[in-house]
C-alpha positions as CSV (number, residue, x, y, z in Angstrom):
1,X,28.7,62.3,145.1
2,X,32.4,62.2,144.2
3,X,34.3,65.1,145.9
4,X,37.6,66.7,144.4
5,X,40.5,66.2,146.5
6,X,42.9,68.0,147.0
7,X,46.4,67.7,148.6
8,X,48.7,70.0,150.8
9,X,52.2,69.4,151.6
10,X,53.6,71.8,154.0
11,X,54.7,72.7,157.5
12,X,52.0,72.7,160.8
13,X,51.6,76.0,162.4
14,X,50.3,75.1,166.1
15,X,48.5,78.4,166.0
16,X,46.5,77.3,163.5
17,X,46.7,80.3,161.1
18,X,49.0,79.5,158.2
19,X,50.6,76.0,156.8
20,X,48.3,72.9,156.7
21,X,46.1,74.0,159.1
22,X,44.9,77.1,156.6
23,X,45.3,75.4,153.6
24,X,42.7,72.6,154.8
25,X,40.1,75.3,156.2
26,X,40.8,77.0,152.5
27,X,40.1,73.1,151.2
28,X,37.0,73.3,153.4
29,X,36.0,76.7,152.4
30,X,35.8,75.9,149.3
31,X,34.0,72.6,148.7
32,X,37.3,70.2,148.1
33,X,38.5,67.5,150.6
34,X,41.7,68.2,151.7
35,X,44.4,65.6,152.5
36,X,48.0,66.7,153.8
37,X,51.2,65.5,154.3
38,X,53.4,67.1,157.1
39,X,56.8,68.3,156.0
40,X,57.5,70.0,159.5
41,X,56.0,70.8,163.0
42,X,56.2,74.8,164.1
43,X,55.6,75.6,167.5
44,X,54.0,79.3,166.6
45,X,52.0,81.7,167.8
46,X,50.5,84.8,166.1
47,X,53.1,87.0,167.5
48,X,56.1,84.2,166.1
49,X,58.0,81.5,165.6
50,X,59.2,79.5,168.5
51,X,61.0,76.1,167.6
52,X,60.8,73.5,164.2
53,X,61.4,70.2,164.6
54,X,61.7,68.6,161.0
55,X,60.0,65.9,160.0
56,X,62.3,62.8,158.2
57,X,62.5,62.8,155.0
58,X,61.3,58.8,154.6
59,X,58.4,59.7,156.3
60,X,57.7,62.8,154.4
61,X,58.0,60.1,151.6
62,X,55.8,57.6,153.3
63,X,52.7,60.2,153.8
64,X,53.1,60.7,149.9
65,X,52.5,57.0,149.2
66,X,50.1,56.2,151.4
67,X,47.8,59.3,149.8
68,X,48.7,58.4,146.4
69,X,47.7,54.9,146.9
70,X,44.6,55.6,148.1
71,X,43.0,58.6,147.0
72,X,42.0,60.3,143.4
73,X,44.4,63.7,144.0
74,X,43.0,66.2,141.8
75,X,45.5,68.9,143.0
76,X,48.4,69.1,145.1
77,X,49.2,72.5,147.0
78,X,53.1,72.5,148.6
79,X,54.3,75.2,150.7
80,X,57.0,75.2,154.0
81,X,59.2,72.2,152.9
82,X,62.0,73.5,155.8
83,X,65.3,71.5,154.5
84,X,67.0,70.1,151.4
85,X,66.2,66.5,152.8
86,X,62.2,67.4,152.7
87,X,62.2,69.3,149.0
88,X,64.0,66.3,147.6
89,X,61.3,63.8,148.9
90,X,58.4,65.9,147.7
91,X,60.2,66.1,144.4
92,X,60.9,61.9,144.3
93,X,57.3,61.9,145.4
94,X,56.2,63.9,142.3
95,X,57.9,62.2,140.0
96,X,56.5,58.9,141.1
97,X,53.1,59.6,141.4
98,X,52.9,62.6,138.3
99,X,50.0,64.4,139.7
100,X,48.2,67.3,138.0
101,X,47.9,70.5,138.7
102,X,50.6,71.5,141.0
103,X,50.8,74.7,143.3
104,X,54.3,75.8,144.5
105,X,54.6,78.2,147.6
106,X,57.9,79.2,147.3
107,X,57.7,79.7,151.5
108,X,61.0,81.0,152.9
109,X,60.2,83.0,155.8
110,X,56.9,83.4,158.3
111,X,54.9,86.4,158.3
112,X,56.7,87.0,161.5
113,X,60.3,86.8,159.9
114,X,61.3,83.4,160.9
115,X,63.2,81.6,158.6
116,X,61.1,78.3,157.1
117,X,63.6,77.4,154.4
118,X,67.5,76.4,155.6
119,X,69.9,78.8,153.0
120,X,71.5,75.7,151.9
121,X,68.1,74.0,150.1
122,X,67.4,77.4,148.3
123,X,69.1,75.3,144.9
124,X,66.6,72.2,146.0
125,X,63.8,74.5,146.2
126,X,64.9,75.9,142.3
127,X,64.9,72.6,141.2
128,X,61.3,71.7,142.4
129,X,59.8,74.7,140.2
130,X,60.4,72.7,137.0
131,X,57.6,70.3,138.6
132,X,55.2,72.7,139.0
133,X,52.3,73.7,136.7
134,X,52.3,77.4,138.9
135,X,54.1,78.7,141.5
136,X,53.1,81.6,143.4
137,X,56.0,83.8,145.2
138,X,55.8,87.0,146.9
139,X,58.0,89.8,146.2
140,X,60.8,88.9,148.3
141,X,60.8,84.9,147.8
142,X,60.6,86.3,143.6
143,X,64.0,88.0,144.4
144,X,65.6,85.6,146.8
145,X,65.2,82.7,144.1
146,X,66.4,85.3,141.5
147,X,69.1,86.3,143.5
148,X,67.8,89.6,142.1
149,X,66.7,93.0,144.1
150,X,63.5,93.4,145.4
151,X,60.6,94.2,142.5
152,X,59.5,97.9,142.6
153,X,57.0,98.5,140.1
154,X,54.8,95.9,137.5
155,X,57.2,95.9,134.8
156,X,60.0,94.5,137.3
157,X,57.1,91.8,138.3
158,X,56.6,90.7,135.1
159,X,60.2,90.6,134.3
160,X,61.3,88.6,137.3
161,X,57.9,86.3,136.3
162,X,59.4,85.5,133.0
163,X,62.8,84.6,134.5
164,X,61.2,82.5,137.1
165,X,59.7,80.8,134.3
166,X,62.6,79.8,132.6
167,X,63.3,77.8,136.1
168,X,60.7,75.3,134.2
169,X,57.2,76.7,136.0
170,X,54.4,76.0,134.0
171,X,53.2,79.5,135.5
172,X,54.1,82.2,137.8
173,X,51.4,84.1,140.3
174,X,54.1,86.9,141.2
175,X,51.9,88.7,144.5
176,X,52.5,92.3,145.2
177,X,50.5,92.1,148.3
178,X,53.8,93.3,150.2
179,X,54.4,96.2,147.9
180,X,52.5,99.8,148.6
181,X,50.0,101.8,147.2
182,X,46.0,101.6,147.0
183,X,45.4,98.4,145.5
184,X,47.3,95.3,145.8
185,X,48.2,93.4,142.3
186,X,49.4,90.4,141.5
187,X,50.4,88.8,138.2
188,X,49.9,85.6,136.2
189,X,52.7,85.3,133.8
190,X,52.8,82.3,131.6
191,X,54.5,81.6,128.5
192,X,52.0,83.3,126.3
193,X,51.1,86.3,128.4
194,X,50.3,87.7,131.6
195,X,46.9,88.7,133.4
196,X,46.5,91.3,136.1
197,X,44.5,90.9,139.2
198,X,43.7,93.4,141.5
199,X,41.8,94.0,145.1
200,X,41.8,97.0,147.6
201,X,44.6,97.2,149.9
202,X,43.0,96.5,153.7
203,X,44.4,97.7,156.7
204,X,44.5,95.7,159.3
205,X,47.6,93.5,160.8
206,X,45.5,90.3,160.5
207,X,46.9,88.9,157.8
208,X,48.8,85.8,158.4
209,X,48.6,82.6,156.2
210,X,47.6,85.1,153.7
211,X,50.4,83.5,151.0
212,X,49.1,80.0,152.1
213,X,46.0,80.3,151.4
214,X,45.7,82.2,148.5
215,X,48.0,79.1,147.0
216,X,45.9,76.9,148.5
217,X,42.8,78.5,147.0
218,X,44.4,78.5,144.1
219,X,44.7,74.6,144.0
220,X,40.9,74.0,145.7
221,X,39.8,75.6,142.0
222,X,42.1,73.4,139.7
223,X,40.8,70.7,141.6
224,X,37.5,71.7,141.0
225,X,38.1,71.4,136.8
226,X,38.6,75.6,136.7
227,X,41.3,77.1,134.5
228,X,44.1,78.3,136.1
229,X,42.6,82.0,135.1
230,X,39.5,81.7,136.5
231,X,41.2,79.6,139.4
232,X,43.6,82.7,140.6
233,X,40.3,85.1,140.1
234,X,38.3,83.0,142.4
235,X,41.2,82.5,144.4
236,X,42.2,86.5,144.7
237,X,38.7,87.1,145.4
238,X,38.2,84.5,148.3
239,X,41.4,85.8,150.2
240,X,40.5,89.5,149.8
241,X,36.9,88.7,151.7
242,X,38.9,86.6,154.5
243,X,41.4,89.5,154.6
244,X,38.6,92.1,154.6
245,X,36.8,90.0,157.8
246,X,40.2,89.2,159.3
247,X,39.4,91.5,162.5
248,X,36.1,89.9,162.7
249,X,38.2,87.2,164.6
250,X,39.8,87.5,167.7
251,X,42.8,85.3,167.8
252,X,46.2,86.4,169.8
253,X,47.7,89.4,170.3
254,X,50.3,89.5,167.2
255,X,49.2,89.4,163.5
256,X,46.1,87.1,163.5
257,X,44.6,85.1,161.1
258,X,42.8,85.8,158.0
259,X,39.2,84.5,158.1
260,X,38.3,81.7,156.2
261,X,35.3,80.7,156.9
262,X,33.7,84.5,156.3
263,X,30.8,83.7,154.0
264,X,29.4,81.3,156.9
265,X,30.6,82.5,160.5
């Protein structure tokens, strides 16, 4: 039985929470075989972010090939790229290898506040969206590439969308999950119009990797031959139910993890 496969290029979080490690339990979650290439080591907990130590950018480079060359990549999933050096060997790697359906996590800080982007590769980061086919930033990474105040209400989600888009995007997923109120919203603006996707609001404090894997959820469904609709409804849905069992798991004594593997544990 051929399996999709799908791809994830981001940073390791040694807690295992957020970065590769959640986007290849999303992969598994979800039926697709996950590969990854390793743009950064984090040493993290769920209460922060210790130390990085970048990864070169040759062998960011060399993890790209060697995947390309080998396996059928039916989506590719990129968050935590960490330096200018890294975002320009994901986007060499891109152009070489043109695979389809893209996912761009526009990560630039942890859920704990530590900076994962340097400042100086926010214009290398800009330049990647172009290569994307939908990108998927939060309220605060929407403004920080904008260079634009924080979104306060739909309209000024959809408006920053639309300027995101003109970045080259094929689509934006603009997430209100940090905003307030009852329900938390999120947007998919594309060229032709935007859809609106909504779930509860949960309390609870376990929510980290939440942006990861909702991207990389995103991704498992493209791979899987959905539309890029139904692949952010599936998606939404998914991380809801492992945010909604999220203090089912006991893991540290900051923000813990979101629960992916809900439906089976």
């Amino acid at each position: 039985m051929a399996v999709p496969v799908a791809l994830t290029i981001a940073g390791s979080d040694s807690s295992g929470g957020a970065g590769i490690q959640a986007d290849l339990k999303t992969f598994a979650a979800l039926g697709v075989y996950g590969a990854s290439v390793i743009t950064a080591l984090t040493a993290q907990n769920t209460s922060g972010v210790t130390a990085i130590h970048d990864v070169p950018a040759d062998f960011i480079a060399a993890q790209i090939d060697a995947v390309f060359s080998d396996l059928d990549v039916a989506a590719v999933k990129i968050g935590m790229l960490g330096n200018a050096a890294a975002v320009g060997a994901v986007a060499a790697g891109l152009d070489r290898h043109r695979p389809r359906n893209v996912v761009l996590d526009p990560v630039l800080v942890a859920s704990t506040g530590a900076d994962l982007l340097r400042a100086n590769a926010l214009d290398a980061l800009r330049s990647l969206l172009s290569r994307a086919d939908v990108i998927t930033p939060n309220l605060f990474e929407a403004a920080t590439l904008l260079e634009a105040p924080l979104a306060r209400d739909e309209d000024a989600m959809r408006a920053q969308a639309q300027k995101l888009l003109a970045f080259g995007a094929g689509a934006v997923l603009i997430k209100g999950g940090h905003d307030g109120g009852p329900d938390s919203v999120d947007l998919l603006v594309e060229a032709d119009g935007c859809a609106r996707f909504t779930a509860p609001r949960i309390a609870t404090k376990n929510t980290h990797g939440t942006g990861c894997t909702l991207a990389a959820a995103v991704a498992a469904g493209l791979a899987k031959g959905l539309s890029l609709n139904a692949a952010v409804r599936e998606a939404k849905a998914y991380v809801s139910a492992a945010i909604a069992a999220a203090d089912r798991v006991k893991v540290g004594a900051g923000n813990g993890p979101v629960h992916h593997f809900h439906k089976w544990w």
